[in-house]
N, C-alpha and C positions, 0 to 999 in steps of 0.2 A: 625929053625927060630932064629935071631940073638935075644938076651936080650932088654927089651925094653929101660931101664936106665944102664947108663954105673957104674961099679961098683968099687970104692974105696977105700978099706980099708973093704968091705963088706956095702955100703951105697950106694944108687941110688944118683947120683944129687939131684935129688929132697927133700932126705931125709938131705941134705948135705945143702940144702938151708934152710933145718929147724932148722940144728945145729948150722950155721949160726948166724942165725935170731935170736935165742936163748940166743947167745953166746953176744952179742951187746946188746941186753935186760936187762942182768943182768949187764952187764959193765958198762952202758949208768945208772942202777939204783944204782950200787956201787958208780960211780961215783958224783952223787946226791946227794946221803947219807953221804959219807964221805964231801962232799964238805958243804951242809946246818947242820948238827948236830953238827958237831964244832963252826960253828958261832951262833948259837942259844943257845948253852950253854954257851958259853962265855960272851954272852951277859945279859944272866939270872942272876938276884941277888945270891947271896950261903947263 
């Protein structure tokens, strides 16, 4: 019987759509972060 996910690197598709998912998650929140934390400090009295 053939495999039911095809296998890449040792990962189903499916697991490939969660590293994904994953991978955008934290980019999309670095993103944020570095972008709003510099203007909020800069803007704060010292």
């Amino acid at each position: 019987m053939a495999e039911i996910g095809k296998k890449f690197w040792g990962y189903t598709k499916e697991e490939w759509s969660w590293v994904i998912q994953d991978t955008g998650n934290s980019a999309y929140s670095l993103v944020i972060t570095a972008t709003l934390f510099p203007l909020f400090y800069l803007k704060s009295p010292l």
